[in-house]
Each structure stands twice: as C-alpha cells, then as structure tokens.
DSSP file (Angstrom, degrees, kcal/mol; ACC not computed):
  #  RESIDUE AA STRUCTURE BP1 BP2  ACC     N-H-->O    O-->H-N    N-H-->O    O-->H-N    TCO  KAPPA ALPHA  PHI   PSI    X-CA   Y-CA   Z-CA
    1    1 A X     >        0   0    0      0, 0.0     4,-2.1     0, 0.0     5,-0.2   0.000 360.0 360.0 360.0 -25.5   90.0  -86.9  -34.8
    2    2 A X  H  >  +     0   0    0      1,-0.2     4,-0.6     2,-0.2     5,-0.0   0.814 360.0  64.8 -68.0 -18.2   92.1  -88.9  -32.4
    3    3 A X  H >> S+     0   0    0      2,-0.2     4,-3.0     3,-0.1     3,-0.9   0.928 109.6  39.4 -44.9 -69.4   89.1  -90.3  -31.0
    4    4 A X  H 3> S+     0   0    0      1,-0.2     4,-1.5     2,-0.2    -2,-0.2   0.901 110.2  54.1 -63.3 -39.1   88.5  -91.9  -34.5
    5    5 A X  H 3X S+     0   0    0     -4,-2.1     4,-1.3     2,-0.2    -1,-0.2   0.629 111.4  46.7 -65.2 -22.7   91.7  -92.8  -35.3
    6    6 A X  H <X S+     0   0    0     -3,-0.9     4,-1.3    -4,-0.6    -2,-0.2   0.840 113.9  49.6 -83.0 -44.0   91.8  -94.8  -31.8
    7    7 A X  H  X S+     0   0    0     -4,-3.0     4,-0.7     1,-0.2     5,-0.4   0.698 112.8  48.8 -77.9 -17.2   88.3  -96.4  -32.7
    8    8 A X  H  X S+     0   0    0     -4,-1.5     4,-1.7    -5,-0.4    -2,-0.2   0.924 110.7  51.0 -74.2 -37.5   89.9  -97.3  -36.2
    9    9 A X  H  X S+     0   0    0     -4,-1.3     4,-1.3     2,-0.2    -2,-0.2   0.753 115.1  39.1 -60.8 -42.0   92.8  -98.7  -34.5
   10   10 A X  H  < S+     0   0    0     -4,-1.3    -1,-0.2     2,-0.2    -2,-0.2   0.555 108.0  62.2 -89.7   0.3   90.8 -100.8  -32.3
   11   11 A X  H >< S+     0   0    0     -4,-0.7     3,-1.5     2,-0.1    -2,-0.2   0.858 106.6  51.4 -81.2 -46.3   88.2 -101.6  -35.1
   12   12 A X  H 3< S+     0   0    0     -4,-1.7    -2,-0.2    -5,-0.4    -3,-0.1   0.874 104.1  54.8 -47.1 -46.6   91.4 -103.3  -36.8
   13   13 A X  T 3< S+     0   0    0     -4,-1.3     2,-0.3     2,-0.1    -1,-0.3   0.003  89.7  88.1 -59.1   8.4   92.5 -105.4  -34.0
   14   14 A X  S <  S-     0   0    0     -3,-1.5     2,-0.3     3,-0.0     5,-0.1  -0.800  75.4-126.3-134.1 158.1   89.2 -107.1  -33.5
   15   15 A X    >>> -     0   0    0     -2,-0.3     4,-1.1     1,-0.1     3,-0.7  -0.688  40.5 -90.0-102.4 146.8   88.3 -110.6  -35.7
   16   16 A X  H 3>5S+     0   0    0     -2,-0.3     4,-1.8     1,-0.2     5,-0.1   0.782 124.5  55.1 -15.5 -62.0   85.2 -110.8  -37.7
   17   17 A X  H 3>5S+     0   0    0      1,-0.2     4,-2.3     2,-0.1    -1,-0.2   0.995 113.4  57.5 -38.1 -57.7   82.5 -112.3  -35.1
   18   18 A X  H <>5S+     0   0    0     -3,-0.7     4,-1.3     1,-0.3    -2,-0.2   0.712 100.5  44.3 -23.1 -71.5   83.9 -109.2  -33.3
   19   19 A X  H  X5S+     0   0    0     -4,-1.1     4,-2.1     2,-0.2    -1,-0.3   0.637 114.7  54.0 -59.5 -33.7   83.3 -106.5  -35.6
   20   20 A X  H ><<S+     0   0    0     -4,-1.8     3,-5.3    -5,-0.5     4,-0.4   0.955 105.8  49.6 -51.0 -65.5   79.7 -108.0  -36.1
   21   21 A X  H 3X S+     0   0    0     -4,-2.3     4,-4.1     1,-0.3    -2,-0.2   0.666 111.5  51.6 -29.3 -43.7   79.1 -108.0  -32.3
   22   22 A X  H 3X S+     0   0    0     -4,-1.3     4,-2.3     1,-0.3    -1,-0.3   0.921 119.6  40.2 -76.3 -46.6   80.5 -103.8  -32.6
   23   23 A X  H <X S+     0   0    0     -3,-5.3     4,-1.6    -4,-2.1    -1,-0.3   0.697 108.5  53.9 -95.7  -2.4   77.7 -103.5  -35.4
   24   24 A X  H  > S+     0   0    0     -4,-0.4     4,-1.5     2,-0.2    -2,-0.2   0.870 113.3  48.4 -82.3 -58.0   74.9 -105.7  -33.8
   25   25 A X  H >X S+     0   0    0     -4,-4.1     4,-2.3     1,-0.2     3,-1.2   0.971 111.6  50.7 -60.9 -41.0   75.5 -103.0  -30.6
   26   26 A X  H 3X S+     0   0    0     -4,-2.3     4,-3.7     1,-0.3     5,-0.3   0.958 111.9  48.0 -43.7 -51.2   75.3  -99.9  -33.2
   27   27 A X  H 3< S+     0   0    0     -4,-1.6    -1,-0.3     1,-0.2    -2,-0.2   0.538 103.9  53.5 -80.6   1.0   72.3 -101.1  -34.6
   28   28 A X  H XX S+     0   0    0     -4,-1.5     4,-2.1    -3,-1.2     3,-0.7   0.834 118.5  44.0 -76.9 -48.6   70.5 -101.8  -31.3
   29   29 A X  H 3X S+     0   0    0     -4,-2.3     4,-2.9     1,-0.3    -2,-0.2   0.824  99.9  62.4 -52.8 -44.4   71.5  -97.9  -30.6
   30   30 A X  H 3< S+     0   0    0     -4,-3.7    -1,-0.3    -5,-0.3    -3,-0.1   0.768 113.1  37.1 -39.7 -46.5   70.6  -96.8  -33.6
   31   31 A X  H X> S+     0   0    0     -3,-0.7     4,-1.6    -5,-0.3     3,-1.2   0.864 107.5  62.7 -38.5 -50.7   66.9  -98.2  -32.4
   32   32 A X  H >X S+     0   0    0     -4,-2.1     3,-2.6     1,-0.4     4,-1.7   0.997 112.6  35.2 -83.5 -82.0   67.2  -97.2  -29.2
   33   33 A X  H 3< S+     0   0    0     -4,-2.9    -1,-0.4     1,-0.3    -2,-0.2   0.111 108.5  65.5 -79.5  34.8   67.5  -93.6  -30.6
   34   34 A X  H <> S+     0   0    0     -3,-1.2     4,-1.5    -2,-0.5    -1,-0.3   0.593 107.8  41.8 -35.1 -65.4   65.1  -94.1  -33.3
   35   35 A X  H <X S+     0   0    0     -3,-2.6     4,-2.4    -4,-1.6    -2,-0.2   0.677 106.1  58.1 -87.6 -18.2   62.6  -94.5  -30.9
   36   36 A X  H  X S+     0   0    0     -4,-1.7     4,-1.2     2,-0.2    -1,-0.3   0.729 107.3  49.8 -76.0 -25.4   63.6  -91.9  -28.7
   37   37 A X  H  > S+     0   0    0      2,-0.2     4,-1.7     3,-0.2    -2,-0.2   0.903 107.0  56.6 -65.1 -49.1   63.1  -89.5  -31.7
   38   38 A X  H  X S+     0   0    0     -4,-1.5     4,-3.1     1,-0.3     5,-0.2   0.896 110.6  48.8 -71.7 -54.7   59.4  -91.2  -32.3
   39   39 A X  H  X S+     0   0    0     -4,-2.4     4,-2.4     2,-0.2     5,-0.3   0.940 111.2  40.6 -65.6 -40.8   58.7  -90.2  -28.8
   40   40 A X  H  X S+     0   0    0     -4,-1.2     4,-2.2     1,-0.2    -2,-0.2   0.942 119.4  56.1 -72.1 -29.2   59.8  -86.4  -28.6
   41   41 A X  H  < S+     0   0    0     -4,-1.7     4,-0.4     2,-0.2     5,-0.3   0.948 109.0  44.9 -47.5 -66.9   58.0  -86.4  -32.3
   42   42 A X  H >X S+     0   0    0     -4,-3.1     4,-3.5     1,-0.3     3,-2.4   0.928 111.8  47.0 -78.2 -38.7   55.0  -87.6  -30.8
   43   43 A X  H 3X S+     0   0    0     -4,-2.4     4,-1.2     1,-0.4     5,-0.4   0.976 105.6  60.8 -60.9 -48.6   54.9  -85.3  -27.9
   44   44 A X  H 3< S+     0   0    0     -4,-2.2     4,-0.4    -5,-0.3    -1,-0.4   0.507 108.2  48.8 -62.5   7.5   55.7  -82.2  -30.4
   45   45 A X  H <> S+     0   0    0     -3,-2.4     4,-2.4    -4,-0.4     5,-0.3   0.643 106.1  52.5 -93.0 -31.9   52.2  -83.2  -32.2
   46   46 A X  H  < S+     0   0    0     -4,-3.5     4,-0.4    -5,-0.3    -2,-0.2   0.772 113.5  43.4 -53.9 -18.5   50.5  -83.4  -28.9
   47   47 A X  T >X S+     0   0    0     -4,-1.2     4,-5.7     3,-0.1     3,-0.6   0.835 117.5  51.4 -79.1 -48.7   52.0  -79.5  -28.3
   48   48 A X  T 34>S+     0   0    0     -4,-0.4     5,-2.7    -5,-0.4    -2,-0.2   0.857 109.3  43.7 -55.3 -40.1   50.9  -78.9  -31.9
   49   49 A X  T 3<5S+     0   0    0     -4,-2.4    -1,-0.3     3,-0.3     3,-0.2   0.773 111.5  55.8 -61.1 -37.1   47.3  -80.2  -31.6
   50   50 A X  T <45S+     0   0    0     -3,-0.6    -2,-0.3    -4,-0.4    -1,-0.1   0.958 114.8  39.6 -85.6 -52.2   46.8  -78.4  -28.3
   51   51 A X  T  <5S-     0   0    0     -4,-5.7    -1,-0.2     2,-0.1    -2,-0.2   0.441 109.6-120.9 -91.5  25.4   47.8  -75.4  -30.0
   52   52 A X  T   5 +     0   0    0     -5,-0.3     2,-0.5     1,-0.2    -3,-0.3   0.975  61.9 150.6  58.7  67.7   45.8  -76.0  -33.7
   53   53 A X      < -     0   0    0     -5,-2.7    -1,-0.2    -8,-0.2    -2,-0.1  -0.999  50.7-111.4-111.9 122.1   49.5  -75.8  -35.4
   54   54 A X        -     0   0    0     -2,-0.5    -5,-0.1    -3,-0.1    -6,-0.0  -0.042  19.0-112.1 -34.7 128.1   49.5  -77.8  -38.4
   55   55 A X  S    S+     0   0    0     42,-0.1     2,-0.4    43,-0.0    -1,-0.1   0.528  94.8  65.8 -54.4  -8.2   51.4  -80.8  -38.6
   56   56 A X        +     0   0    0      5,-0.0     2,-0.6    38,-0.0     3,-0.1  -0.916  48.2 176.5-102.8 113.4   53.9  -79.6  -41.3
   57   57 A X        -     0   0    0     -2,-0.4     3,-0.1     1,-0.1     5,-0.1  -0.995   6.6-173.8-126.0 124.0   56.6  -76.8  -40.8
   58   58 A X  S >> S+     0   0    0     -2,-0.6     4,-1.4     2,-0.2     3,-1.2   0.780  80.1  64.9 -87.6 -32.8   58.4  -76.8  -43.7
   59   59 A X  H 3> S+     0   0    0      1,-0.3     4,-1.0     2,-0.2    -1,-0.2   0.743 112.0  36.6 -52.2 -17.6   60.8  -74.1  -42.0
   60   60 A X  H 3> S+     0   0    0      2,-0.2     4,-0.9     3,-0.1    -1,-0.3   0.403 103.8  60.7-117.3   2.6   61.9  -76.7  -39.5
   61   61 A X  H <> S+     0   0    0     -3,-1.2     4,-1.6     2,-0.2     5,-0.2   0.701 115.9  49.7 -85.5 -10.5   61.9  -80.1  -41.8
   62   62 A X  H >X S+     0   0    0     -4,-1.4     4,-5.0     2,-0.3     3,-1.3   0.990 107.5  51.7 -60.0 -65.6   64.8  -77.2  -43.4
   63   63 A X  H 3X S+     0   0    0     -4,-1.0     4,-1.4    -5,-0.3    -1,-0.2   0.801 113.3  39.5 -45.0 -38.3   66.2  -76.8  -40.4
   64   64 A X  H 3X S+     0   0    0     -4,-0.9     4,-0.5     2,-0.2    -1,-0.3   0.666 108.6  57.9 -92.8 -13.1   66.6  -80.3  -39.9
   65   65 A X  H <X S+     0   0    0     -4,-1.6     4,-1.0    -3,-1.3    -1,-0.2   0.835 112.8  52.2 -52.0 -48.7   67.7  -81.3  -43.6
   66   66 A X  H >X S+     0   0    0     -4,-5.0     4,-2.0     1,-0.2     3,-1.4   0.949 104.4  50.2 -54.5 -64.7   70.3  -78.7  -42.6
   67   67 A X  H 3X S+     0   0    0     -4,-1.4     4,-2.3     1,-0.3     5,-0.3   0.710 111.1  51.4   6.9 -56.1   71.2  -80.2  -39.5
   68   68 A X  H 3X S+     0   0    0     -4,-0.5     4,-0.8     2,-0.2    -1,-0.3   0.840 104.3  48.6 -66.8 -41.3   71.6  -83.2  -41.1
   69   69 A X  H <X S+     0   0    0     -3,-1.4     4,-1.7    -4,-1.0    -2,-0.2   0.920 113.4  56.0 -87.3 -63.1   74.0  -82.4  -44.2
   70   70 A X  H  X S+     0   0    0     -4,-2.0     4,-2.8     1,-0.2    -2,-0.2   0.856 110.1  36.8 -34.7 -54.3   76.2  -80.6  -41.8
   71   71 A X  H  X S+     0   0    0     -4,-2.3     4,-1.6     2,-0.2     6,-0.3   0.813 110.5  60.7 -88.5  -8.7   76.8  -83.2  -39.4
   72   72 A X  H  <>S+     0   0    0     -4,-0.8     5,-4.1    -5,-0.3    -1,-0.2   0.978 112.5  47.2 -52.7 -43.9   76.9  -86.1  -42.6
   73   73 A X  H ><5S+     0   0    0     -4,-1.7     3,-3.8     3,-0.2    -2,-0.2   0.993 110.4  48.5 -67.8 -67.2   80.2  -83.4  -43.7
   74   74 A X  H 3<5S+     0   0    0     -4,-2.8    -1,-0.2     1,-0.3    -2,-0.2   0.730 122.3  39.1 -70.5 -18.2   81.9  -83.4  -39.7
   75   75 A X  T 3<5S-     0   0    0     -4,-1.6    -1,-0.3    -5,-0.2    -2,-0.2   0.340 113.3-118.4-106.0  11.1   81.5  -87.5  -39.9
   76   76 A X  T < 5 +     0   0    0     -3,-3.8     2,-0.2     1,-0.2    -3,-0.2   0.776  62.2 143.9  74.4  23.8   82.5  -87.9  -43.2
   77   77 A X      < -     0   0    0     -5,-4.1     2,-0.9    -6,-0.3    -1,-0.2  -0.759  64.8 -82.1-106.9 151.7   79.2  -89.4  -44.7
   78   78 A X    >>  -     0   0    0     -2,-0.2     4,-1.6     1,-0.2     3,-1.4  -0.432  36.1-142.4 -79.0  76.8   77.5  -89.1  -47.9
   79   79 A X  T 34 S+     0   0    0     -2,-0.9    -1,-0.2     1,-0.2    -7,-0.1   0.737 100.2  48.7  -8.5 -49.6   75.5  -85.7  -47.3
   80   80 A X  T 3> S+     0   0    0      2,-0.2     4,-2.1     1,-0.2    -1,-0.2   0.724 101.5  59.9 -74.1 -25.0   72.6  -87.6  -49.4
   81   81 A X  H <> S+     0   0    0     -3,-1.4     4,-3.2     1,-0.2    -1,-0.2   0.862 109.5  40.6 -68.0 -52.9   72.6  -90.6  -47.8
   82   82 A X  H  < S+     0   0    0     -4,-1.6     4,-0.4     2,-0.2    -1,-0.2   0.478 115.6  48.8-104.5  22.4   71.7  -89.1  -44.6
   83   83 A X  H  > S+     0   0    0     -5,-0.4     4,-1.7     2,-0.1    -2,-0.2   0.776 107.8  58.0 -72.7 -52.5   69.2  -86.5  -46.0
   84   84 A X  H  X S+     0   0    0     -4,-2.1     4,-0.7     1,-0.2    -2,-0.2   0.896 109.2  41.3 -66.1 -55.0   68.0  -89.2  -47.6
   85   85 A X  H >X S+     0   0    0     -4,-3.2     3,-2.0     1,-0.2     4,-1.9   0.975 114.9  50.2 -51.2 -54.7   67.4  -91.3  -43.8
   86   86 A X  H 3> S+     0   0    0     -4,-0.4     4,-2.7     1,-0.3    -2,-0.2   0.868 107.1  55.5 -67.4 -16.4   66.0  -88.3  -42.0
   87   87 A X  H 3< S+     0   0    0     -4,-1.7     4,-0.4     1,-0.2    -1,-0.3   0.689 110.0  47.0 -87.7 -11.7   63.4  -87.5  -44.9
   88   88 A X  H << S+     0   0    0     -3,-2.0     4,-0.4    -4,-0.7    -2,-0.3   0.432 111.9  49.9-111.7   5.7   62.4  -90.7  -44.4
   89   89 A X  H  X S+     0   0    0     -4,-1.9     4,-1.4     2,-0.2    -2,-0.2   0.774 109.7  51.1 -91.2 -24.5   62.2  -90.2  -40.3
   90   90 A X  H  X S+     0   0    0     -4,-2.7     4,-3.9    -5,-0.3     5,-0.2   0.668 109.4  50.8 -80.2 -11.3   60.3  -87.1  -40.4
   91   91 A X  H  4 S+     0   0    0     -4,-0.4     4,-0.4     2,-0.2    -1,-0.2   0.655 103.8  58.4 -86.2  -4.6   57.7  -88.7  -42.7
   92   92 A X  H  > S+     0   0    0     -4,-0.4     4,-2.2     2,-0.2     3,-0.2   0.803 115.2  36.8  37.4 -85.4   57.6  -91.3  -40.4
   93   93 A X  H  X S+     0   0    0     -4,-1.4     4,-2.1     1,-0.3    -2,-0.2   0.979 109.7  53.4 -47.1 -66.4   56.6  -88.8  -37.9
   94   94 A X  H  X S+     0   0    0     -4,-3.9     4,-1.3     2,-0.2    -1,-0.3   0.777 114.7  49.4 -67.4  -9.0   54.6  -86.6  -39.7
   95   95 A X  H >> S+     0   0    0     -4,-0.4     3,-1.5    -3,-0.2     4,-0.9   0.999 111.3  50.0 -30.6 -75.6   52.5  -90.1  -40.7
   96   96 A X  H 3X S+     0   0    0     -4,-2.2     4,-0.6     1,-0.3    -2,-0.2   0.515 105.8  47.9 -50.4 -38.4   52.5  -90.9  -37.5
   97   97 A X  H 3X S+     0   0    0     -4,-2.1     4,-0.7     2,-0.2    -1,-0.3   0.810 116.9  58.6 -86.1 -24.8   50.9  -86.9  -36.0
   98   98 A X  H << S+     0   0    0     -3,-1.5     3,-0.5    -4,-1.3    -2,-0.2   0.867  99.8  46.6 -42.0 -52.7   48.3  -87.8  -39.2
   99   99 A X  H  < S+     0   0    0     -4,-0.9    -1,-0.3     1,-0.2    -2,-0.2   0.732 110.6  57.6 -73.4 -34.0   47.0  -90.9  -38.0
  100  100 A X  H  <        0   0    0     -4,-0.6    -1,-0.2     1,-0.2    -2,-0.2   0.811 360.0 360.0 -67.8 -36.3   46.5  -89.2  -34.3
  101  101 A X     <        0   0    0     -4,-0.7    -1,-0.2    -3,-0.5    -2,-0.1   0.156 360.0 360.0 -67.4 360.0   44.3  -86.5  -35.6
C-alpha cells in the first residue's frame, strides 16, 4: 500500500493538464494490453481449432470472472464493474474465434 499512497501523493501534486496527460498514458496502456489480450485470444482459437475444442469453455470464462472479482477487491474497484469489462472482452474474443471458423 505505500506504493499507492506515494502514487496518491504525487497524483495530488500535479495540475490539471497534468493529471490528463497521467490518464491519456493509462489509456494508451490500457490499449496496449487490450490488444495484447486479442492476440493470446486469437492464438488460443488457433490451438482450439487445431484441436476441434469448441470455442466456449464455460469452466475458464469462470475462471476468469473469478480472476477478475478478486483482483477488482485487492485494487479497490467495484467487483461489478470489472466483471462487467471482462464479460465484455471475452465476448469480444469469443466473436472474434466465431468469425475465424
């Protein structure tokens, strides 16, 4: 937590332009791994195709719901909020392994 408390401290100190600038670079990252997800997504339907596995595991969108909820609690984020993103990144994906098939 002193890690956050240090980045809260210097988020306080910084003027308005500033603070954009801090969220313009989050949201490039935010992309950045967006798209880095889209790619290991696309490559697990390429595994999945080569081995005739259906595009849908409901045991791992779980896993990842889980996943999700957990780390929303350890950053202090709306559990639903970021269920609510990641259900809309694995359909995204699984769209995406549709359209391939």
């Amino acid at each position: 937590m002193a890690d956050d408390d240090t980045e809260r401290r210097r988020a306080d100190d910084m003027t308005l332009e500033q603070l954009r600038e801090e969220i313009a670079d989050i949201d490039r990252e935010l992309v950045e791994l967006m798209a880095q997800r889209t790619y290991v997504a696309e490559t697990i339907a390429r595994v999945k195709e080569e081995e005739g596995l259906p595009t849908t595991d409901e045991r791992q969108e779980a896993l990842v719901m889980e996943r999700a909820r957990e780390n929303a609690e350890r950053f202090e984020l709306h559990p639903e909020v970021v269920t609510d993103v990641f259900e809309l990144l694995v359909e995204l994906n699984k769209s995406e392994q549709r359209e391939r098939r």
